[in-house]
C-alpha positions as CSV (number, residue, x, y, z in Angstrom):
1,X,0.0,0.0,0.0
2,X,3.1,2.2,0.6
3,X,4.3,1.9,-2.8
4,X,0.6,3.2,-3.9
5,X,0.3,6.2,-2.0
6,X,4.0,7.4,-3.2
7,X,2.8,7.1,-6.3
8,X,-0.3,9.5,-5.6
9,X,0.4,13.3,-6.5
10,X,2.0,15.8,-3.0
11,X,-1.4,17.4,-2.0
12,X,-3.3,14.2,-2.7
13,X,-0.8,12.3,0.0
14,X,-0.5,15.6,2.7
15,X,-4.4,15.2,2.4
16,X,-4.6,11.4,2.6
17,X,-1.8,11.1,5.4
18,X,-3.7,14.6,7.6
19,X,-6.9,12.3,7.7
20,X,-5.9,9.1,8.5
21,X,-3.5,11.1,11.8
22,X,-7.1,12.5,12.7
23,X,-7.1,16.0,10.9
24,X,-10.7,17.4,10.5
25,X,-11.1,19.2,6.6
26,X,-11.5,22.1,8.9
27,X,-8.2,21.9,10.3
28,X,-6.6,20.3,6.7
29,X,-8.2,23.7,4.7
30,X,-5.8,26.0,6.8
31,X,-2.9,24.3,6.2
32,X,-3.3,23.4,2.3
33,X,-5.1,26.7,1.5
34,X,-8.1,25.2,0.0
35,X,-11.7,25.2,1.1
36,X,-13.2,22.1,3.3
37,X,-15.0,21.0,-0.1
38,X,-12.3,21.0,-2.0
39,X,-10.7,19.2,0.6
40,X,-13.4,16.5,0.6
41,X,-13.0,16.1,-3.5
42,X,-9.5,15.8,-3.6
43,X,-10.0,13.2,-0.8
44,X,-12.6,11.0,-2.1
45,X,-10.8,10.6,-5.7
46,X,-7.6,10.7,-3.9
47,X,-9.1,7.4,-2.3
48,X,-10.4,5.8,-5.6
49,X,-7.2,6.2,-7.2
50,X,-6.0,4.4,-4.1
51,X,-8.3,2.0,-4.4
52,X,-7.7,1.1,-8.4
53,X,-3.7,0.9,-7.8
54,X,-4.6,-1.5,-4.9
55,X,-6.7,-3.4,-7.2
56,X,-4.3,-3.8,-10.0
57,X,-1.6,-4.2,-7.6
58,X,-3.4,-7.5,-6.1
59,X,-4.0,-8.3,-9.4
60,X,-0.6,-8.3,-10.7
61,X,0.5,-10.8,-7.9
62,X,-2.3,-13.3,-8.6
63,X,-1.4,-13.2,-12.5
């Protein structure tokens, strides 16, 4: 899973990594400069990007 997240873009990982220590979008907005939407966007396809290098990433090891 490492290996995937490296391979997201800088904001997308600050923004994955502030959530998963706990960081409300309240909190992440001040320190990205970017409104709490935006925030949740970024997040959410940050997270399905995740999701489809996991997927091809198990499925590369079952091949």
């Amino acid at each position: 899973m490492q290996n995937c997240i490296q391979n997201l873009n800088p904001m997308d990982q600050r923004i994955f990594w502030g959530r998963a220590y706990g960081f409300s979008y309240k909190e992440l907005s001040g320190f990205c400069k970017k409104s709490e939407q935006a925030l949740q966007c970024q997040y959410s396809r940050a997270i399905k990007k995740l999701q489809g290098m996991m997927s091809q990433e198990i499925s590369l090891t079952r091949a």
